[in-house]
C-alpha positions in Angstrom: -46.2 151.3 -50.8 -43.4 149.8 -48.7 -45.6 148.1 -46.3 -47.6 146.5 -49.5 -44.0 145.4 -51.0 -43.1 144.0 -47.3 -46.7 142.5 -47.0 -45.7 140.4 -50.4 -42.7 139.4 -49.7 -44.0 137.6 -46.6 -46.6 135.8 -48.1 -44.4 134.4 -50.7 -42.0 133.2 -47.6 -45.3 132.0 -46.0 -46.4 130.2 -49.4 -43.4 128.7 -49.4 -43.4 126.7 -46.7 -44.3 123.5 -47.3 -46.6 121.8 -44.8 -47.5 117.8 -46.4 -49.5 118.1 -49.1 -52.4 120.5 -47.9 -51.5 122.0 -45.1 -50.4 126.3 -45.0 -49.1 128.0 -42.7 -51.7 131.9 -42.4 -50.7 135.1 -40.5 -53.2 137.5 -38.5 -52.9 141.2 -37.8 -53.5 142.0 -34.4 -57.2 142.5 -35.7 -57.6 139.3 -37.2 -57.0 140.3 -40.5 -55.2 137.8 -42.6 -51.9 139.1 -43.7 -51.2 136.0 -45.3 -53.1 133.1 -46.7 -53.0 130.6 -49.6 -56.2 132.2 -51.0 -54.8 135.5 -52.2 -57.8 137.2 -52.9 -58.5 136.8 -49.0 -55.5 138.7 -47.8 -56.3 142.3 -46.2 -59.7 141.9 -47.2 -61.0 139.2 -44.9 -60.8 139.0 -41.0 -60.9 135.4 -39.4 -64.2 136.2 -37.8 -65.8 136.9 -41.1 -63.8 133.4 -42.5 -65.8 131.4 -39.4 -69.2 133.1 -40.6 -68.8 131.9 -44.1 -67.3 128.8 -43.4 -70.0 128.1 -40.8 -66.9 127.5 -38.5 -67.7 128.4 -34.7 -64.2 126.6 -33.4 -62.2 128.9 -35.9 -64.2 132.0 -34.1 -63.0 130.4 -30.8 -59.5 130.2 -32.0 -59.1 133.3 -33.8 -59.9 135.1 -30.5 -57.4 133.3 -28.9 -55.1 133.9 -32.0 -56.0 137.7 -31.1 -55.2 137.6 -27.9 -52.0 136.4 -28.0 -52.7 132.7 -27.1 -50.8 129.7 -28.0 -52.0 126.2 -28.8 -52.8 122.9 -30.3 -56.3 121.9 -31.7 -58.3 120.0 -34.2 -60.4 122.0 -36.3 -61.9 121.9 -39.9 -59.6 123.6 -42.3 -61.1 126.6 -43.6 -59.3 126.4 -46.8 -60.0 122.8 -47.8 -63.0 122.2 -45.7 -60.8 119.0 -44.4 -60.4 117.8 -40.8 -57.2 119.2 -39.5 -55.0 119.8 -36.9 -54.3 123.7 -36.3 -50.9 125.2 -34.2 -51.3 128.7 -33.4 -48.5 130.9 -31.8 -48.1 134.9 -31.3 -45.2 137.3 -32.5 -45.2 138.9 -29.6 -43.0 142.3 -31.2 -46.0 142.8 -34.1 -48.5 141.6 -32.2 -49.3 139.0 -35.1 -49.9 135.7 -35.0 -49.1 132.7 -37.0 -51.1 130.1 -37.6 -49.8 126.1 -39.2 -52.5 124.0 -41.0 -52.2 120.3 -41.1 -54.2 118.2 -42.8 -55.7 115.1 -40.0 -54.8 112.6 -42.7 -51.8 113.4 -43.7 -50.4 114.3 -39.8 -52.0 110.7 -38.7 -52.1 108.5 -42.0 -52.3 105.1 -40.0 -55.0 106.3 -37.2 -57.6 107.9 -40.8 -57.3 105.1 -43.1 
């Protein structure tokens, strides 16, 4: 019960931040599993392996190992939420062994350079 209360309460911090107009910030378990995510019915039920495999996304597989393994970095990827071109930050908590993932939309990061 009180990791489920815990589990809420960070995804409505995580919710909460606002990123332009599209973009989310998501949270993986040491696993993979999504702990956070703006599509609820997602969270603790969907890994970010099985999120590539649907989304036919082989560069989120590629970063979600790294995200896994405790990696940090920088890349453009399609968003797995909006099916948009994006630009995706990932960084570890290295105490939980989570890690956090930011979501920005390519058009809304680089407005002059998409238009």
């Amino acid at each position: 019960m009180t990791a489920s209360i815990n589990l809420e309460w960070l995804q409505d911090i995580m919710a909460s931040a606002k990123i332009f107009d599209h973009g989310y910030v998501f949270l993986l378990s040491r696993e993979g599993v999504l702990l956070t995510v703006p599509k609820k019915e997602w969270i603790m039920t969907h890994n970010i392996f099985f999120v590539a495999t649907i989304t036919v996304n082989p560069e989120l597989r590629r970063v979600g190992q790294k995200m896994i393994e405790g990696e940090e970095g920088f890349v453009h990827i399609k968003d797995f939420i909006h099916n948009q071109e994006s630009w995706l930050y990932f960084a570890p908590f290295p105490v939980s062994g989570f890690s956090v993932g930011v979501v920005i939309p390519e058009n809304e990061l680089l407005p002059a350079c998409t238009a």
